[in-house]
ROBAFI-98690 format. One record per residue (C-alpha): z, x, y; residue in one letter; residue number from 1. Coordinates in pm, whole numbers, plus 50000, padded with zeros to 5 digits. Layout:
<sites>
up	east	north	resn	resi
Z	X	Y	A	NUM
...
</sites>
This chain:
<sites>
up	east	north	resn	resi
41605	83808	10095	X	1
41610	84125	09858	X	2
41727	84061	09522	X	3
41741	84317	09237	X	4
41704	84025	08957	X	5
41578	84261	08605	X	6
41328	84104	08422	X	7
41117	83866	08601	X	8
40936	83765	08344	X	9
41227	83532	08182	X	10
41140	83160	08294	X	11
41556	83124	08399	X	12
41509	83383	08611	X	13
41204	83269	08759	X	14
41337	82950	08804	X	15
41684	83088	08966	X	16
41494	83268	09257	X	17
41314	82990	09353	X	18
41644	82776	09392	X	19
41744	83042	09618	X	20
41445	83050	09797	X	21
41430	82689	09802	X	22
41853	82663	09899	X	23
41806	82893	10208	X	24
41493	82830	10348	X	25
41381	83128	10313	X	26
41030	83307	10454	X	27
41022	83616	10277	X	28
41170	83742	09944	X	29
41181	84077	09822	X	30
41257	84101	09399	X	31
41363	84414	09254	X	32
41375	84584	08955	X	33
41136	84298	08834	X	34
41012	84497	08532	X	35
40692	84294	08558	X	36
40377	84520	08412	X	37
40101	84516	08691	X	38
39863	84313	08486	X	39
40123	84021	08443	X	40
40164	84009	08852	X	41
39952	83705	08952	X	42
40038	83480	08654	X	43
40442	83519	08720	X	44
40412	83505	09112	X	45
40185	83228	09115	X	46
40502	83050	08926	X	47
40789	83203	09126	X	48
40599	83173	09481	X	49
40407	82877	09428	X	50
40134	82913	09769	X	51
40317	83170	09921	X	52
40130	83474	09954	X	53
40266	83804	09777	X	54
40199	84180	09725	X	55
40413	84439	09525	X	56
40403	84828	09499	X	57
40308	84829	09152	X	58
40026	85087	09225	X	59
40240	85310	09351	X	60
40480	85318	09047	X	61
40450	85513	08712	X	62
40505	85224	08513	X	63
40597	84807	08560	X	64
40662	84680	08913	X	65
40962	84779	09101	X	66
40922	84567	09460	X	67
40766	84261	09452	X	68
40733	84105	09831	X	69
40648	83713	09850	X	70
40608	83551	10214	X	71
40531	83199	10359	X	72
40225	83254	10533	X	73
40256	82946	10700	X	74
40525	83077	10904	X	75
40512	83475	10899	X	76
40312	83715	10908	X	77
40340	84008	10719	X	78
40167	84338	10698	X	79
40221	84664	10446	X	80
40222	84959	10643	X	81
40302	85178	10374	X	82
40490	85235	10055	X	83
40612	85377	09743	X	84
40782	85364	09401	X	85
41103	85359	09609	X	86
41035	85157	09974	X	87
40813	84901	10081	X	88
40763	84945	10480	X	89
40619	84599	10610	X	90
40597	84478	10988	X	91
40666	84115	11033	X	92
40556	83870	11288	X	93
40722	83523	11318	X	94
40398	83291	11422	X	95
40648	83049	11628	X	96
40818	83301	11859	X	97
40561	83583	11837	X	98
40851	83791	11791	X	99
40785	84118	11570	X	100
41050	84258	11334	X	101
40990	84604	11106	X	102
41124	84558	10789	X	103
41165	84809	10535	X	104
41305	84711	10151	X	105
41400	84945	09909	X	106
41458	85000	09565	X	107
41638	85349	09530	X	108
41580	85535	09187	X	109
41932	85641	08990	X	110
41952	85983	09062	X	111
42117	86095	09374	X	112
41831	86396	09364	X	113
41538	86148	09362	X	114
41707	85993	09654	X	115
41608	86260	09918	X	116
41272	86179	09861	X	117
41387	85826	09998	X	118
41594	85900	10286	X	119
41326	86170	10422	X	120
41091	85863	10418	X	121
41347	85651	10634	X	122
41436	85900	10870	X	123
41055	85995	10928	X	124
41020	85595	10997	X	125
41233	85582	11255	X	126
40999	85778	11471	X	127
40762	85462	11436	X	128
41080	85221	11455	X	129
41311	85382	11730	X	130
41237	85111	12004	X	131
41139	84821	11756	X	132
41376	84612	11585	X	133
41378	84756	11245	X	134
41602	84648	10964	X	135
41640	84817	10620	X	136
41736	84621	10317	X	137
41759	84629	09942	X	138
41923	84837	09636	X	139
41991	85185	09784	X	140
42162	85288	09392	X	141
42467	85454	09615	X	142
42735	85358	09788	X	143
42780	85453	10136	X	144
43214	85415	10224	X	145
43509	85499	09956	X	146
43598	85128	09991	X	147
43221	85065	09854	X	148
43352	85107	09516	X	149
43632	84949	09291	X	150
43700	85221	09139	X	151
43591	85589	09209	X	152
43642	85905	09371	X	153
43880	85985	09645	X	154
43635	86272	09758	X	155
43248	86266	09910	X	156
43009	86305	09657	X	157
42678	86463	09723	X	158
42488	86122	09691	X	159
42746	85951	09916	X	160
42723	86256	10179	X	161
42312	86238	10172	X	162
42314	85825	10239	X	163
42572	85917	10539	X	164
42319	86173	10670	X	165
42032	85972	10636	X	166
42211	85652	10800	X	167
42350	85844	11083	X	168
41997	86035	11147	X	169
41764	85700	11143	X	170
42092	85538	11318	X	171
42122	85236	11130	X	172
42408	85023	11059	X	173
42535	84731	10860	X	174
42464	84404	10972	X	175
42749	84153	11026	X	176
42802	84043	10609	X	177
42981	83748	10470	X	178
43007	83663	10113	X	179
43063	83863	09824	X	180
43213	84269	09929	X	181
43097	84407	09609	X	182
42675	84364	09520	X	183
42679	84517	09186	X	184
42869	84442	08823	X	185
42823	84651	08553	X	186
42899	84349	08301	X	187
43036	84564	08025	X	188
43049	84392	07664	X	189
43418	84470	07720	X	190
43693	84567	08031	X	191
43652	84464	08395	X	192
43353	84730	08423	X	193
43239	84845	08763	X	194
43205	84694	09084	X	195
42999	84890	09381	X	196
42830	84771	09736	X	197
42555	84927	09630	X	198
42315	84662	09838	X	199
42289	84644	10168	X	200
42124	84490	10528	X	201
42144	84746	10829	X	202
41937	84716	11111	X	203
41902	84920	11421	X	204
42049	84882	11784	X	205
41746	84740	11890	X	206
41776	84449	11616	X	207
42082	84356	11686	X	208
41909	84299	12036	X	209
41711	84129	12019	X	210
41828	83951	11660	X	211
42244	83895	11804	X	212
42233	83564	11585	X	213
42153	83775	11254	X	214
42380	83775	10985	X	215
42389	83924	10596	X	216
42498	83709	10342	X	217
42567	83824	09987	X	218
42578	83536	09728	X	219
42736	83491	09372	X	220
42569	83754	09109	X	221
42431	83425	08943	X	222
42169	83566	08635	X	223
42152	83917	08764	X	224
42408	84230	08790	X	225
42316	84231	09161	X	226
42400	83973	09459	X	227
42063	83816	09625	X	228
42109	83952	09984	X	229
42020	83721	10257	X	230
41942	83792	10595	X	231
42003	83476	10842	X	232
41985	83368	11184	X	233
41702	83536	11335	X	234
41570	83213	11460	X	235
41886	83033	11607	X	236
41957	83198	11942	X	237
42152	82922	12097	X	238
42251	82958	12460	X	239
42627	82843	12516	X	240
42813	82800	12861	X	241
42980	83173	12893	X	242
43351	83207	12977	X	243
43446	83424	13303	X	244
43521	83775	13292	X	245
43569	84000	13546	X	246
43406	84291	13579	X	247
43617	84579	13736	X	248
43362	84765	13929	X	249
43328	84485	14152	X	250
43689	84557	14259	X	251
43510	84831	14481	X	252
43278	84638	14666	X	253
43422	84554	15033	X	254
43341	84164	14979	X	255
43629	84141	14685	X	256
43883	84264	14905	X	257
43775	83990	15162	X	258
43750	83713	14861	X	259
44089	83793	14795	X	260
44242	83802	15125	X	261
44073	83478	15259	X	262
44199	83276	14936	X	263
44568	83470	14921	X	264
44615	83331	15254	X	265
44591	82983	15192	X	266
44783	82749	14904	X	267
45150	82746	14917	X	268
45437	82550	14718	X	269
45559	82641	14388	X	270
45499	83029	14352	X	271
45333	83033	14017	X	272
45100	82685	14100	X	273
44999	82879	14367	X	274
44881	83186	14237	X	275
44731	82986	13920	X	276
44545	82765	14179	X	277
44411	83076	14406	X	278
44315	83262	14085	X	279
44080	82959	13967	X	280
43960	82944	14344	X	281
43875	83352	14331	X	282
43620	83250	14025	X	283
43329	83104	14179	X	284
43365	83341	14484	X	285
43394	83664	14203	X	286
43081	83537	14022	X	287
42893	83529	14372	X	288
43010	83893	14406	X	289
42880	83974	14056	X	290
42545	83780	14122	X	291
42478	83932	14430	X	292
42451	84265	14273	X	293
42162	84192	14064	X	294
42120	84317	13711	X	295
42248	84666	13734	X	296
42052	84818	13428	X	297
41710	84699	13633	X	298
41867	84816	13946	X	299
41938	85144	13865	X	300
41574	85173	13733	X	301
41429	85094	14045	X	302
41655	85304	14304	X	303
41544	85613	14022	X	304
41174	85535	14074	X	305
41195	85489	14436	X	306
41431	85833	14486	X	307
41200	86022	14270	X	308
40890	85853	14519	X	309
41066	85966	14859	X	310
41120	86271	14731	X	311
40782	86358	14645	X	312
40694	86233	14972	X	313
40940	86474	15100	X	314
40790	86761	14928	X	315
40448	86688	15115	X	316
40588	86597	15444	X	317
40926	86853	15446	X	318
40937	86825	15881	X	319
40980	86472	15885	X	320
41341	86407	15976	X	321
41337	85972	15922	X	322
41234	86062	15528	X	323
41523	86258	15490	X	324
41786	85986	15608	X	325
41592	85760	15379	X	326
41628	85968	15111	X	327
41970	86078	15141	X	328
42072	85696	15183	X	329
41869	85625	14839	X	330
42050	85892	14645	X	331
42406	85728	14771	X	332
42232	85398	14636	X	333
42122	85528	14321	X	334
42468	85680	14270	X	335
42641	85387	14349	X	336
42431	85189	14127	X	337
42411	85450	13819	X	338
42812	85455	13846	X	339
42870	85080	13869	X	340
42639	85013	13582	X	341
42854	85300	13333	X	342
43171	85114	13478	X	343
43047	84762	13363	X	344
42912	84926	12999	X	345
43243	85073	12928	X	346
43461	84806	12986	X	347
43218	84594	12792	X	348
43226	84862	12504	X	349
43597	84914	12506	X	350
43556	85271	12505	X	351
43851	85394	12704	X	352
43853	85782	12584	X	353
43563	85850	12819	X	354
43529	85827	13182	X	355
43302	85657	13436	X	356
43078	85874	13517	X	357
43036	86111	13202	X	358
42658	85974	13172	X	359
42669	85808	12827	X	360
42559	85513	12989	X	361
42314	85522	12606	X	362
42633	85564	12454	X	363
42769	85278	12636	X	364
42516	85074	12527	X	365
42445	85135	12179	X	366
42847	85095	12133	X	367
42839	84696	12350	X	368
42533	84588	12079	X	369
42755	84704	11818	X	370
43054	84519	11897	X	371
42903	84182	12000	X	372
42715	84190	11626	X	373
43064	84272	11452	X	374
43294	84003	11641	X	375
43015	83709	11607	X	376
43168	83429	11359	X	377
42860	83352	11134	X	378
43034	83196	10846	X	379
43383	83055	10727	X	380
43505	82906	10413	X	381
43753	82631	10457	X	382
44109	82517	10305	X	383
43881	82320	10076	X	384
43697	82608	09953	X	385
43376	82493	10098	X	386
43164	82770	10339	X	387
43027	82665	10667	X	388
42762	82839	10847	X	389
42541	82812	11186	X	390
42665	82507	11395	X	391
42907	82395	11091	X	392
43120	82692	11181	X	393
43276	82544	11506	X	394
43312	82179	11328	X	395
43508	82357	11022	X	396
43716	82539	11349	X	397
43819	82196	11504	X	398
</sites>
């Protein structure tokens, strides 16, 4: 959790982050904005973290404390690997999976000019983040979409256009979020005041790998101006029976047309039994097909590697004649392979304004990861009112 909660050294508000520590289960809480001076830091997290262990960037801020990271050690691991007044970049290590996660939590300062400081840092992290799961979290002090904001500008502001940059350069986006849309309330003596999703959870591609359970919840403002924001379900990976699909690139293979031919020939009566009965005939005979090809991301990997062997082999022994139908019968493989694999990633990705065989097999993939996070049901709220999450969602369904 990240939580910009001002003035942590109020017992309420002490007592208020524990209950949400306590309410979630949480294993790691980030406060913000805490306004606690440096030499106050051990008597007020000793009360809010009890035995958890804790660190904050409080050296590397002109004055008070502006992060303040508690974890519980009995579960996680956690590690600084660098900060500043504005970011806290930590690497985190679940002790029960062995799983790593890099997690970066920010406070931003008010100023869209002493953000560039900030997103210079995150982009220059990504360079030690671009094949880990990395997700970024906390008060970035802008908003990021014209529907961030209640009320506002119809143009791009220079803050606005800066966040954009940075997000699209360390190629982040938000996590799946439930809960509240706007994270910050100006609380005016007077008027509705301003609301702003100025908080947020993004994570990279390779999160939402690895993490496809993860989800961002944003709870009620409670004593603060800001929503706590949660991050769940990075430990509940539950396997579930998968429906069929079909794939379309195994229409190509000679074996479907036999499949089909063999089972077309068989069940008559009633025309529409019929084809309902041969279609749930074709399944287990389609998933065969499917099976037999192996996992195509692994299989083009290893026709590359052996074409790029044959053909050094080639260069040393140019006379030899078998080598070359070897190597011309690997290339038809690999090619084959490379364009059954972009075939399979586009119809997963729903991307139907490019083309097999374009090469943004990347593209393909980054675009799938994307879409599986977004259409994942994490969370509903019922006709009663009352919100279900995890396993609770498919009860509250029925």
């Amino acid at each position: 959790m990240s939580w910009n909660i001002r003035g942590l050294n109020r017992p309420l508000k002490q007592s208020e982050v524990r209950e949400i520590v306590a309410e979630n289960k949480l294993d790691l809480c980030a406060i913000l904005e805490s306004h606690v001076e440096v030499s106050k830091l051990a008597k007020v997290c000793k009360f809010v973290f009890r035995n958890w262990n804790w660190t904050s960037n409080g050296s590397a801020c002109s004055r008070g404390t502006r992060i303040i990271l508690g974890w519980n050690a009995d579960n996680i691991d956690v590690m600084v690997i660098a900060q500043t007044d504005q970011i806290m970049h930590t690497q985190v290590m679940f002790k029960a999976t062995k799983k790593v996660v890099f997690c970066s939590l920010v406070y931003a300062e008010n100023k869209y000019q002493d953000h560039r400081v900030l997103w210079e840092d995150i982009c220059k992290h990504k360079a030690l983040c671009h094949d880990k799961p990395w997700v970024v979290m906390g008060d970035f002090n802008s908003v990021l979409n014209f529907d961030d904001a209640l009320y506002g500008t119809s143009k791009q502001t220079i803050g606005m256009r800066e966040f954009n940059d940075c997000v699209q350069q360390a190629e982040l986006m938000d996590i799946n979020a439930h809960g509240l849309q706007y994270t910050w309330n100006q609380k005016p003596k007077s008027g509705v005041g301003l609301l702003k999703k100025i908080d947020r959870i993004m994570g990279n591609v390779n999160f939402l790998d690895q993490f496809p359970s993860a989800y961002a919840m944003f709870h009620p403002f409670r004593v603060s101006d800001h929503t706590p924001c949660i991050l769940k379900g990075m430990g509940s990976n539950v396997h579930r029976p998968r429906p069929f699909k079909f794939p379309n690139f195994i229409a190509s293979k000679p074996e479907f047309k036999e499949a089909v031919q063999m089972e077309w020939n068989r069940i008559d009566g009633i025309t529409m039994l019929s084809v309902v009965k041969k279609l749930r005939n074709l399944k287990p005979k389609l998933r065969k097909i499917l099976f037999n090809q192996g996992n195509l991301h692994d299989k083009v990997n290893e026709l590359r590697k052996k074409l790029d062997d044959l053909q050094i082999q080639m260069d040393r022994d140019p006379l030899d004649g078998q080598l070359r139908q070897v190597e011309a019968q690997c290339l038809k493989d690999f090619q084959q392979a490379a364009y059954d694999e972009e075939c399979f990633l586009k119809q997963k990705s729903k991307v139907d304004w490019l083309c097999a065989g374009d090469s943004n097999t990347k593209f393909f993939h980054n675009i799938v990861k994307s879409k599986n996070a977004r259409v994942k049901i994490h969370s509903v709220v019922d006709s009663m009112g009352t919100r279900h999450e995890g396993d609770g969602v498919a009860e509250a369904m029925v």
